[in-house]
C-alpha positions as CSV (number, residue, x, y, z in Angstrom):
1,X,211.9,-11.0,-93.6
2,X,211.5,-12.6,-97.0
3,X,209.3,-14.9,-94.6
4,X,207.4,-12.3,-93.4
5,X,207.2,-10.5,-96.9
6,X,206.2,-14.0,-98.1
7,X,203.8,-14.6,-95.8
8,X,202.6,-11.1,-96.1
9,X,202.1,-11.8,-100.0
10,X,200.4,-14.6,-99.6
11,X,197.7,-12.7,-96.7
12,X,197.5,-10.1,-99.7
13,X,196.9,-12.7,-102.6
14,X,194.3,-14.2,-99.9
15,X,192.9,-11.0,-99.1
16,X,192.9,-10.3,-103.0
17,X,191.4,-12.8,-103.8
18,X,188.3,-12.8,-101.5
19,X,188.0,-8.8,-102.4
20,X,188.0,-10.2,-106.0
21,X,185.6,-12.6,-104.9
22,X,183.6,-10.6,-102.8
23,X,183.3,-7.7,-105.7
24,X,182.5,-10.4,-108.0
25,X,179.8,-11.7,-105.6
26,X,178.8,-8.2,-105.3
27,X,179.1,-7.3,-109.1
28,X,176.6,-10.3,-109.9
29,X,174.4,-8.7,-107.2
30,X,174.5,-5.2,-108.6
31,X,173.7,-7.2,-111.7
32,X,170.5,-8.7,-110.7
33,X,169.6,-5.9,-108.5
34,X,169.8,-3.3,-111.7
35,X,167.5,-6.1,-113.6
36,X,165.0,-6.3,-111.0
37,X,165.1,-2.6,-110.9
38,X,164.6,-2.3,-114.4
39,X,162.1,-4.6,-114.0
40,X,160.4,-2.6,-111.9
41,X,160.3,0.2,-113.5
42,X,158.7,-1.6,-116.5
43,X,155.7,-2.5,-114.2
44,X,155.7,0.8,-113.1
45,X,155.5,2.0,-116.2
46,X,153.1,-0.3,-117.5
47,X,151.2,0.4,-114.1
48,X,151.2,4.2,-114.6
49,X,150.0,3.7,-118.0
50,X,146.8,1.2,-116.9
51,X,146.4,3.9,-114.7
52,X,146.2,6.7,-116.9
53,X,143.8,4.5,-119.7
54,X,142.1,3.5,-116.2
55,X,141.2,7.3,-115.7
56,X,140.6,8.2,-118.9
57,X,137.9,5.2,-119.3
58,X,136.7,6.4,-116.0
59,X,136.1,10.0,-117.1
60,X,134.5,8.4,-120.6
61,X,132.5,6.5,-118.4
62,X,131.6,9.8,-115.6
63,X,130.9,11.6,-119.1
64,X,128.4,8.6,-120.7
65,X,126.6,8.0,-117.4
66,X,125.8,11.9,-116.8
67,X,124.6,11.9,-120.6
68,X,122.7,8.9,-120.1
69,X,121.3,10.5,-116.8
70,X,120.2,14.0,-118.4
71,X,119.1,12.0,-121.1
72,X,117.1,9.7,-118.7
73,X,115.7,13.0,-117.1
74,X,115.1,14.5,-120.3
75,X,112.7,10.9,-121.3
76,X,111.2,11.2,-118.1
77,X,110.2,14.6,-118.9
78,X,108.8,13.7,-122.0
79,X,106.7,11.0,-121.0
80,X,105.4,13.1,-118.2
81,X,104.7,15.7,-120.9
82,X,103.2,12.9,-123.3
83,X,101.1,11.0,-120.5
84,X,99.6,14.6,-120.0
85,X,98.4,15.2,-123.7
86,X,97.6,11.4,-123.6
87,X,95.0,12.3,-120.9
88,X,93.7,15.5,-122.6
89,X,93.4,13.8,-125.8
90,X,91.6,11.3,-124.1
91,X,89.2,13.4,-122.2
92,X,88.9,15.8,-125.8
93,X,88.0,12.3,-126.9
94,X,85.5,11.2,-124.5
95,X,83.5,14.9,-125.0
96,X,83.5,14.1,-128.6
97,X,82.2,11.0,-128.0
98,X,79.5,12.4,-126.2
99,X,78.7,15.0,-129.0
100,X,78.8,12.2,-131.6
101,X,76.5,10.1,-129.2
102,X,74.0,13.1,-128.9
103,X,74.4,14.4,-132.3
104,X,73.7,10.4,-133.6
105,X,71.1,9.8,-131.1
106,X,69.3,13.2,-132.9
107,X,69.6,11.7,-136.0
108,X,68.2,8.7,-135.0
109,X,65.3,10.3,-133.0
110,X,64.1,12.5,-135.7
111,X,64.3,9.6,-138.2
112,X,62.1,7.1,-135.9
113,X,60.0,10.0,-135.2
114,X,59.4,11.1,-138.2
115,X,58.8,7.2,-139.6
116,X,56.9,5.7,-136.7
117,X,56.1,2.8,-138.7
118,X,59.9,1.6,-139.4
119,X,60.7,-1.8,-138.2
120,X,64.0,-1.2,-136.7
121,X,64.7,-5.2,-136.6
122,X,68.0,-5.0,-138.0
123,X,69.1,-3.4,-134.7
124,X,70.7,-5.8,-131.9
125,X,67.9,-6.0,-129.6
126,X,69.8,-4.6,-126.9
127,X,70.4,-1.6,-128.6
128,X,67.1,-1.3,-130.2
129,X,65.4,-1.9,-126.7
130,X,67.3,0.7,-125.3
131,X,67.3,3.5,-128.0
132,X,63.3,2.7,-128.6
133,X,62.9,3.8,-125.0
134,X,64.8,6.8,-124.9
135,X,63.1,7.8,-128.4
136,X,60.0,7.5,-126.6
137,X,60.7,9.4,-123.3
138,X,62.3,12.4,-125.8
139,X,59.2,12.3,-127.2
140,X,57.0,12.3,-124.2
141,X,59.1,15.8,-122.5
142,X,58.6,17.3,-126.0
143,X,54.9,16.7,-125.6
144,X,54.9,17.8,-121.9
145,X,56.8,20.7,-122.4
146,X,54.4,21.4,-125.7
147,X,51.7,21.6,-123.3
148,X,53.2,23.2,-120.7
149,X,53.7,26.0,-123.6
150,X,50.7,25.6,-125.0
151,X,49.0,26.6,-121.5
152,X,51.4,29.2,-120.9
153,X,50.3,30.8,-124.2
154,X,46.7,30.6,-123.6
155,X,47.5,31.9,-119.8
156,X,48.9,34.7,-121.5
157,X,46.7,35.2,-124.4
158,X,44.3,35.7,-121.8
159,X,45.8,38.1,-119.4
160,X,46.4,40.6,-122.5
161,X,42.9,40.2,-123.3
162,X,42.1,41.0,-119.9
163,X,44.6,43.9,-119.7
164,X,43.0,45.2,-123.1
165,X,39.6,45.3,-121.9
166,X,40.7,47.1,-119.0
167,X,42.4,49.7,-121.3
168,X,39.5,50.3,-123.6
169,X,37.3,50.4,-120.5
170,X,39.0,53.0,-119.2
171,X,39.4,55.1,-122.2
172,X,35.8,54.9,-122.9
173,X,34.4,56.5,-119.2
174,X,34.9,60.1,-119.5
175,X,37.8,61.7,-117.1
176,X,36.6,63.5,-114.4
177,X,39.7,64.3,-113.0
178,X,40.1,66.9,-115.8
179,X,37.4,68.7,-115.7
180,X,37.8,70.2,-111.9
């Protein structure tokens, strides 16, 4: 029995001794299993706080793009706006040019009208050509429609001559509806 016991003993001191080894083995597992763990959960971390920075640059980002779009729309707007004033300036611009031209050109007209003996040499010829011959035609409609006045007046001179004649004419015969 001591045999048995013995041997027993010794399939307990084995059996021991691989539980012992087996729950070292299995200690040093645990070990590195809780470090990788731990590990993990430090990149988790570190990956749940990328992704919160992550999202709150994204909503910065969602924020400065819609700004910079109303502010985009807002430009476009105002250029619309200014390319329209632009163009009535310009047109306000181009009627005063024309009333500057006319008002200059009257200026000019009465001056070589009244001084038809001016040498107007200092002009480019060009201009001088040009301004000469509208001088000229001005002149020559003032002078038709003078004359076209002129026999107009005497037209009309002449029919209230007529229609005065008629008038003391009549006045002078005697009425003989009157008398009956």
């Amino acid at each position: 029995m001591k045999e048995i016991e013995a041997k027993h003993a010794e399939e307990v001191k084995a059996v021991e001794a691989r539980v012992a080894e087996e729950l070292k083995a299995a200690e040093a597992r645990v070990a590195d299993l809780s470090e990788e763990l731990r590990r993990c959960q430090e990149s988790v971390v570190k990956i749940y706080a990328v992704k919160e920075k992550f999202k709150e640059a994204s909503e910065i980002n969602f924020k400065e793009a819609s700004k910079l779009h109303d502010d985009l729309v807002i430009s476009r707007k105002e250029t619309v706006e200014l390319e329209e004033r632009t163009k009535l300036l310009e047109e306000a611009n181009a009627r005063n040019l024309e009333k500057f031209k006319g008002v200059t050109f009257n200026c000019f007209y009465l001056f070589w009208k009244n001084n038809p003996e001016e040498n107007f040499d200092y002009l480019p010829e060009q201009v001088k050509k040009v301004e000469l011959a509208k001088c000229a035609a001005r002149l020559a409609e003032e002078q038709k429609a003078q004359e076209s006045l002129e026999i107009s007046l005497a037209t009309d001179t002449e029919a209230v001559k007529d229609d005065a004649r008629t008038t003391v004419d009549q006045q002078s015969q005697p009425d003989h509806t009157t008398a009956q």
